[in-house]
N, C-alpha and C positions, 0 to 999 in steps of 0.2 A: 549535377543533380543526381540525387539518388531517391530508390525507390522500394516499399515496402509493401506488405498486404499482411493484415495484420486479421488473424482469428483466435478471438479472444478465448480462454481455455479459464475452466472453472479454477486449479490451481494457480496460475496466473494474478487473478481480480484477486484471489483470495491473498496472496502473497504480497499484492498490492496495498489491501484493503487493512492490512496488518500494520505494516508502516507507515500505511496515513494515520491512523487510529493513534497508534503510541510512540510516534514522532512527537507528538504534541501534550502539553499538559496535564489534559483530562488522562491520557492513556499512561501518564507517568503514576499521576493521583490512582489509577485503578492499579496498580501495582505494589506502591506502597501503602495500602488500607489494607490490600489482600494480605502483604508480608504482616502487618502491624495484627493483624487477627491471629494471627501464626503466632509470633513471638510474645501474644498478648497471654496464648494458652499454655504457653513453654513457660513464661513469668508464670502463672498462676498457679502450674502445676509444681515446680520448683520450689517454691514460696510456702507451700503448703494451702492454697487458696482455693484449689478446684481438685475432683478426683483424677481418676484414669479417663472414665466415662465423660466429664466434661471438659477434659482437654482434648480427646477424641472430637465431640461435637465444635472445638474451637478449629480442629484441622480442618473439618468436613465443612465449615464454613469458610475457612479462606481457600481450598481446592474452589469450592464454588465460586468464590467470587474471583478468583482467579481464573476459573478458566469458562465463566459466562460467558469475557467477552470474543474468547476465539472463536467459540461453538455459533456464537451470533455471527460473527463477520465470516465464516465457513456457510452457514445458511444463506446468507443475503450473498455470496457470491453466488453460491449454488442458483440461487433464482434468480439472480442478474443476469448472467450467462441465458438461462431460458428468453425470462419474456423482455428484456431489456435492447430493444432494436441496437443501441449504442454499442453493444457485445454481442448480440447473436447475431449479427449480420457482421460482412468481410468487411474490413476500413483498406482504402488503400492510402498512403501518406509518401507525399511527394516532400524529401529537404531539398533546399533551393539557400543561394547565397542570401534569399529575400524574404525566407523562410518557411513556413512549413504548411501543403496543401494537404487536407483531410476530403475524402471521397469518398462516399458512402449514401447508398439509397437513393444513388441520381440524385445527390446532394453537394455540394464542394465550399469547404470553407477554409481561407486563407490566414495565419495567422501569421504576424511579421514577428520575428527577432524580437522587436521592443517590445511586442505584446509580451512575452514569455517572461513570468515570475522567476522561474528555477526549473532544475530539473535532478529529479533524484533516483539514483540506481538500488534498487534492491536486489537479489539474490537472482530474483526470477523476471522482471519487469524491468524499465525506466518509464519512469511517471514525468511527463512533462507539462506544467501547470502554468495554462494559460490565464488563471483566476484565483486566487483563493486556496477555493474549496475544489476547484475544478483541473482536471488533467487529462491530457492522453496517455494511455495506457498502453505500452507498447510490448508486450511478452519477448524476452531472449529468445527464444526458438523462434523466432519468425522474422527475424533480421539476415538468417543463414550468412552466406561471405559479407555481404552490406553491414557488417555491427561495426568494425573500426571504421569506414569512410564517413559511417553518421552519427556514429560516436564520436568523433575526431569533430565533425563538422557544431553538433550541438554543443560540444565543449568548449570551442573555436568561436562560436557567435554570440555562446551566455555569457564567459569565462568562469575564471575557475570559482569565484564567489556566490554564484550562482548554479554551479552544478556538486549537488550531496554526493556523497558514497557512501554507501551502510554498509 
């Protein structure tokens, strides 16, 4: 049995909230529309189709639409972390061969192994997704010596199809 306490840090969600986002689809689609805006004013201008001035306003629209969606997911971290009890209050998380206890707010919920969808590592976090849409959120800084025995253990109980690396 291993044990953690986890205090969610605005970098962290944010880092999290990045690779749930454009892991997926839509986050791929917001990337390629932004490039397709870019290379649409490079074609134009090239071609002889637009001037300086309107290839200029084709960059200054794909910057924006490129980078709306990090400045969005930087804000909503930022205000998660505030008023968000799920992040602003300590979690403490117990791994067990039987899986995994969440404690928080004189609250305690038990998830089993089989409940668990996957589990994915990013830069700064591991997101482990009991749902969906849903995950706990576990920041790298707060695993201290504990990261290989629960790392090992959640790799060990999802296997390896089940646990991403980014």
């Amino acid at each position: 049995m291993n044990k953690m306490t986890v205090h969610m840090t605005k970098d962290a969600l944010y880092d999290f909230l990045l690779f749930h986002t454009y892991s997926k689809f839509s986050g791929f689609l917001i990337n390629i529309l932004g490039l397709a805006i870019a290379f649409m004013g490079i074609i134009m201008y090239t071609t002889g189709r637009s001037s300086i001035l309107e290839t200029i306003l084709y960059f200054v629209a794909a910057t924006i639409f490129l980078g709306s969606m990090p400045l969005q997911l930087k804000m909503r971290a930022n205000k998660q972390v505030v008023v968000n009890n799920e992040y602003s209050s300590l979690a403490e998380y117990t791994f067990s061969e039987e899986g995994i206890t969440l404690e928080q707010n004189a609250k305690s919920q038990k998830f089993t192994w089989e409940q668990i969808k996957r589990a994915v590592v990013t830069p700064k976090t591991i997101g482990i997704y009991y749902e969906e849409e849903r995950a706990m959120i576990l920041p790298k800084e707060d695993f201290g010596d504990q990261f290989v025995p629960i790392f090992t253990m959640i790799a060990t109980q999802l296997g390896q199809s089940k646990v991403r690396m980014r």
